[in-house]
C-alpha positions in Angstrom: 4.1 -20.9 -4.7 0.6 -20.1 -5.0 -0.4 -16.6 -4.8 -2.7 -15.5 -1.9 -5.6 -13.0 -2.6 -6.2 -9.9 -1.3 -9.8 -10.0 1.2 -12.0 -6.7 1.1 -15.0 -5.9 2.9 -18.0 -4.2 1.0 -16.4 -0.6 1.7 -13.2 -1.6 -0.1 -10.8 -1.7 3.6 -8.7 -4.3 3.3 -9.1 -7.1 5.8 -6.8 -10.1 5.4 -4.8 -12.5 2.6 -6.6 -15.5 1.4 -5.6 -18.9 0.0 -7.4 -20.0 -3.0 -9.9 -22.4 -1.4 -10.5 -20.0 1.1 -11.9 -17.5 -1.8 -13.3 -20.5 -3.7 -16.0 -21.1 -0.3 -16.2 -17.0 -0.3 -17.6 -17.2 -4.0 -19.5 -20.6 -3.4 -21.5 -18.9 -0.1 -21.9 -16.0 -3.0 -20.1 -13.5 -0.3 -18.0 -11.7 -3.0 -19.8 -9.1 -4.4 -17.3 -7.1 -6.3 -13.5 -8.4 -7.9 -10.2 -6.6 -8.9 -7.5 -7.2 -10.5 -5.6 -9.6 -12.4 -6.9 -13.3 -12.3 -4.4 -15.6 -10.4 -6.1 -19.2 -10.7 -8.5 -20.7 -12.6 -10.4 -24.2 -10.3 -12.2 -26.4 -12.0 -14.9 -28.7 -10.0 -17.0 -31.3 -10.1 -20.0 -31.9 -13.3 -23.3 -30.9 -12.4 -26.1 -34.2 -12.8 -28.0 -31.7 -14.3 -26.6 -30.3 -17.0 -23.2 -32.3 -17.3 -20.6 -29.5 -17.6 -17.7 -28.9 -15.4 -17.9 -25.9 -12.9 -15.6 -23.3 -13.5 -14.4 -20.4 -11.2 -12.2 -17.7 -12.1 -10.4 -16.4 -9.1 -9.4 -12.2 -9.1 -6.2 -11.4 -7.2 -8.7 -8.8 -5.2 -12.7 -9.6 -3.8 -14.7 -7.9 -1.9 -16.9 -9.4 0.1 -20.4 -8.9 2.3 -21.0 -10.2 6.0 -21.2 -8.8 9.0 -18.3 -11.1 10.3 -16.7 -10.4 7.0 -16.4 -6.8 7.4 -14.1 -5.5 10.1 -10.7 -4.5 9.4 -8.4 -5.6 12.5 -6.9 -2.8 14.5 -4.5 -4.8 16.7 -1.4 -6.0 14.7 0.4 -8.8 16.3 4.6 -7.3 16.4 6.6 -9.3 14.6 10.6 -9.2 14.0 9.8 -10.1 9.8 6.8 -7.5 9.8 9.4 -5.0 11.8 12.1 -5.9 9.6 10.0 -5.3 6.7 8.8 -2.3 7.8 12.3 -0.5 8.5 13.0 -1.4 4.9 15.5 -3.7 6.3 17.7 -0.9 7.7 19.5 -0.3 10.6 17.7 2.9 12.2 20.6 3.6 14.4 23.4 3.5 11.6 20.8 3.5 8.6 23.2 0.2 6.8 20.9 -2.1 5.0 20.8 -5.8 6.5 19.5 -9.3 5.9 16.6 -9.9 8.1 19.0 -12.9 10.3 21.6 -9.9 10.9 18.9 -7.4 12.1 17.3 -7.4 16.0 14.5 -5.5 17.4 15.7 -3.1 19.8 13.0 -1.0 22.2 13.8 2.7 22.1 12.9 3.3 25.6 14.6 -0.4 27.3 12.0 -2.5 28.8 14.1 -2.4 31.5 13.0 1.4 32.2 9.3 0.8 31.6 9.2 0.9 27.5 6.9 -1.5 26.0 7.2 -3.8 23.1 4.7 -2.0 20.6 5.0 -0.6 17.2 5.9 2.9 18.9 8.8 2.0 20.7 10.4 -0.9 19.0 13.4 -0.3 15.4 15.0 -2.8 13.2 18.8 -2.3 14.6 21.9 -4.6 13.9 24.0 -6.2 16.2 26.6 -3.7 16.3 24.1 -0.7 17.3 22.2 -2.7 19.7 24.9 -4.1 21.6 26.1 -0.2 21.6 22.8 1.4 22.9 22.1 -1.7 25.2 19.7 -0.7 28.0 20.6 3.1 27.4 18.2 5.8 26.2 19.4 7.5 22.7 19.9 10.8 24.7 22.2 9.0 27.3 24.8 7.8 24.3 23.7 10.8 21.8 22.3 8.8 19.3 19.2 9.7 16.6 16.9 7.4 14.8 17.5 7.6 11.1 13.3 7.7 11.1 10.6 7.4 13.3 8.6 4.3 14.6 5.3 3.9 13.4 2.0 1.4 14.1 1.1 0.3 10.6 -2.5 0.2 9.6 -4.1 -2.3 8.1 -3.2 -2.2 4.7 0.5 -1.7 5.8 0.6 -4.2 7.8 -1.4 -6.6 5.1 1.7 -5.2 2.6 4.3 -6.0 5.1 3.2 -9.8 6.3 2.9 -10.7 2.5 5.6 -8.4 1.5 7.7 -11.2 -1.0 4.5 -12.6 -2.7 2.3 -9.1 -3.1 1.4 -8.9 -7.0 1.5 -5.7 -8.5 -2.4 -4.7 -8.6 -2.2 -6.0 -5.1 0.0 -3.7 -4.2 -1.2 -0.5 -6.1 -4.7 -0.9 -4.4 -2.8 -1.4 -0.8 -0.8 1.6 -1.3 -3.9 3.9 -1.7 -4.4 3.4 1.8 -1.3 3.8 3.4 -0.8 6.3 5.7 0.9 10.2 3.8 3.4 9.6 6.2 4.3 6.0 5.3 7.7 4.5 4.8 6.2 2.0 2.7 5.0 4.4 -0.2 
């Protein structure tokens, strides 16, 4: 499995994970304009008529890159049950019992059935068990408590949480400077 890279803007926000050719046209347009971390592929081209060597490209696990189009982090996160899973640490929040991801459900806090919506805020990782229990009941109705509270990740969160099984270290260290004090994740 090929590991993805890590997209900046100029400021250093983290915008999105890349495959290698993706970063490989970023460095051909001569977009990047500053790397980090480890190197995670070396691509070798074509030979130049010119000159007759072999282009070479050294690919960073982190690059930043210039462009207006380039430069804006997202602030809508699409809710997914892996990046919900993920970000519960794969935990019940009702009964706080760890969990493969194909044993856990999302369950909405306040039902959609009473007018909750199915955003970051209102939604927990919850097994079976629990969420057959609370069904379309609000925790004070049945006297339950979360084990913690829902949160909207931001974007470097979220970035961590989509990617979280093939994140490389220096990936991760940079990530985790921007999460939120409050974080789960740290």
């Amino acid at each position: 499995m090929q590991p993805r890279i890590l997209r900046l803007n100029q400021a250093g926000q983290p915008i999105e994970w890349l495959d290698w050719q993706e970063a490989v046209c970023l460095f051909a347009r001569e977009l990047v304009v500053w790397t980090l971390g480890d190197v995670v592929k070396k691509v070798h081209g074509g030979y130049s008529r010119h000159t007759g060597e072999q282009t070479r490209m050294v690919l960073p696990s982190i690059i930043a890159c210039t462009g207006e189009q380039l430069a804006r982090p997202q602030t809508r996160h699409p809710l997914s049950n892996p990046a919900l899973f993920a970000r519960d640490g794969y935990l019940c929040m009702y009964c706080a019992r760890p969990f493969e991801s194909n044993a856990l459900t999302r369950d909405h806090i306040v039902p959609t059935s009473r007018g909750g919506e199915d955003r970051w805020e209102n939604v927990v990782a919850a097994c079976r068990r629990c969420n057959q229990h609370k069904a379309d009941r609000l925790l004070d109705e049945l006297n339950m408590q979360l084990v913690a509270l829902p949160f909207r990740p931001n974007n470097a969160e979220y970035l961590a949480l989509i990617n979280s099984r093939r994140i490389l270290g220096d990936q991760m260290e940079f990530l985790r400077s921007q999460f939120s004090r409050n974080s789960r994740l740290l």
